[in-house]
C-alpha positions in Angstrom: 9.0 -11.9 -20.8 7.4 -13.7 -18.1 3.6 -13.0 -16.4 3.2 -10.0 -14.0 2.5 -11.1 -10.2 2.9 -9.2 -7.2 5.7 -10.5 -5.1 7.2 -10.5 -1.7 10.9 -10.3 -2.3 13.6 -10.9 0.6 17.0 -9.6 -0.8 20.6 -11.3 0.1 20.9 -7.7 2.1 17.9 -8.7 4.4 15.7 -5.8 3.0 11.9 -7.3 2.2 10.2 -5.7 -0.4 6.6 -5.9 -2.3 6.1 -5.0 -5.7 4.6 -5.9 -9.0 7.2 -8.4 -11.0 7.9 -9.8 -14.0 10.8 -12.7 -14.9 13.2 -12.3 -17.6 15.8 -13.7 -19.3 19.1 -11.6 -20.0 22.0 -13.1 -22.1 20.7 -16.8 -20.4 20.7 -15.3 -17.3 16.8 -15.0 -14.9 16.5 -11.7 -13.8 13.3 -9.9 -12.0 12.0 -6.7 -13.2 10.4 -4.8 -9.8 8.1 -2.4 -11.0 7.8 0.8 -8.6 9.1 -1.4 -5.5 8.4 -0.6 -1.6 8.9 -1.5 1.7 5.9 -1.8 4.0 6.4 -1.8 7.7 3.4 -2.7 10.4 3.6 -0.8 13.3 1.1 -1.5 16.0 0.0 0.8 18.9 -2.7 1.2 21.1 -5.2 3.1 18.8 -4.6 0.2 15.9 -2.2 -1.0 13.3 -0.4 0.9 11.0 1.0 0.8 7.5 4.3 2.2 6.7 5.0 2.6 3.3 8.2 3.8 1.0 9.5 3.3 -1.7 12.5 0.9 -1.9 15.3 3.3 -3.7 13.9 6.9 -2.4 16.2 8.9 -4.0 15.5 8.1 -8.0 12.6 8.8 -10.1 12.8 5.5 -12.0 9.7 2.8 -11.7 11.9 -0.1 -13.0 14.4 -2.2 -11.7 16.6 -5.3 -12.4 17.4 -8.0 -9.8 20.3 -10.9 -10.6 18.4 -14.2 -8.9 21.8 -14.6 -7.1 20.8 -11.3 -5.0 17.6 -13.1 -3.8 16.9 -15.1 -1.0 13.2 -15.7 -1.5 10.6 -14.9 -3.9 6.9 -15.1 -2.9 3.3 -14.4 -4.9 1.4 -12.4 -2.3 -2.3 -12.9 -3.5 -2.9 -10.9 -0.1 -5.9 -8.0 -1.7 -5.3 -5.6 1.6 -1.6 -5.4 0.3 -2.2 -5.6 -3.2 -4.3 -2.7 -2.7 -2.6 -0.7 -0.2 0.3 -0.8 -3.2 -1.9 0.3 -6.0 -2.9 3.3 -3.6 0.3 3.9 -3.1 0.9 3.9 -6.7 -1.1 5.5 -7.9 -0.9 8.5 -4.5 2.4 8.6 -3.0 1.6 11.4 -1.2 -0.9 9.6 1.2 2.2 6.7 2.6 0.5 6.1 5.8 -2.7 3.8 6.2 -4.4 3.2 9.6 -5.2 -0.2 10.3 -8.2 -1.5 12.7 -9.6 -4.9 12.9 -7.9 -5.6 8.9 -9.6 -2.4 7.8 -8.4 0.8 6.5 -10.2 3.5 8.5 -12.0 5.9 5.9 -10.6 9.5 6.1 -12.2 13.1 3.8 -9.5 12.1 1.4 -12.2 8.6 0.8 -15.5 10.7 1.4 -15.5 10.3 4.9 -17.4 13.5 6.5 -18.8 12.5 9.8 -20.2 9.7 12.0 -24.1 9.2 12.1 -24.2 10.0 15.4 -22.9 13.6 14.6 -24.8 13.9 11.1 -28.1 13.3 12.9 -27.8 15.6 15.7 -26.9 18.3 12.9 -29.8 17.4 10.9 -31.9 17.3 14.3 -30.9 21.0 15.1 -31.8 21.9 11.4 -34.9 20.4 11.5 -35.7 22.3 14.8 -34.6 25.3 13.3 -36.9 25.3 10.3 -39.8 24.2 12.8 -39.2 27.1 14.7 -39.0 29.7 11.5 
């Protein structure tokens, strides 16, 4: 068994996908072993960038797969953290497939502890404050 990398992978078929990989050899033949692999699409509108992702094979509950080299075009280490980690969160929450992008940063959200701006915190803490003073 080879050493795990994460991978850009563009297929014979034309599909690109990203996943955590390992090399292999089966009966003298290098295979790849994709470990949960997806497809991530950008999409860009005016409010930002966006991060589509799914899984590559939708319909089955398995986490491994085997490649033949002969089905591969290209294979790339992405040492890209933004992807790496927009992977692992999809890992590990598959639920939660769509990330908005703005200016290379994922906007927080109440699912990250995001509750309010500091503009509208303060003004609640300024009418609470007012309200005691009053009492």
């Amino acid at each position: 068994m080879g050493e795990e990398f994460y991978a850009i992978i563009k297929l014979v078929s034309g599909e690109e996908i990203f996943s955590l990989v390992i090399s292999d050899e089966v009966n003298d033949e290098t295979v790849i072993v994709l470990q949960s692999p997806v497809i991530i699409n950008m999409f860009t509108s005016h409010e930002g960038s966006y991060l589509k992702v799914k899984p590559w094979v939708e319909l089955s509950d398995e986490d491994f797969f085997i490649i033949k080299m002969d089905k591969i075009i290209y294979i790339t280490e992405s040492k890209d953290q933004k992807l790496i980690n927009v992977y692992n969160d999809y890992i590990s929450n598959p639920d939660e497939i769509d990330m908005k992008i703005s200016n290379n940063r994922i906007k927080p959200d109440s699912s990250m502890g995001y509750i309010s701006s500091v503009k509208d915190a303060r003004k609640r803490l300024e009418d609470i404050f007012k309200g005691l003073k009053e009492s």
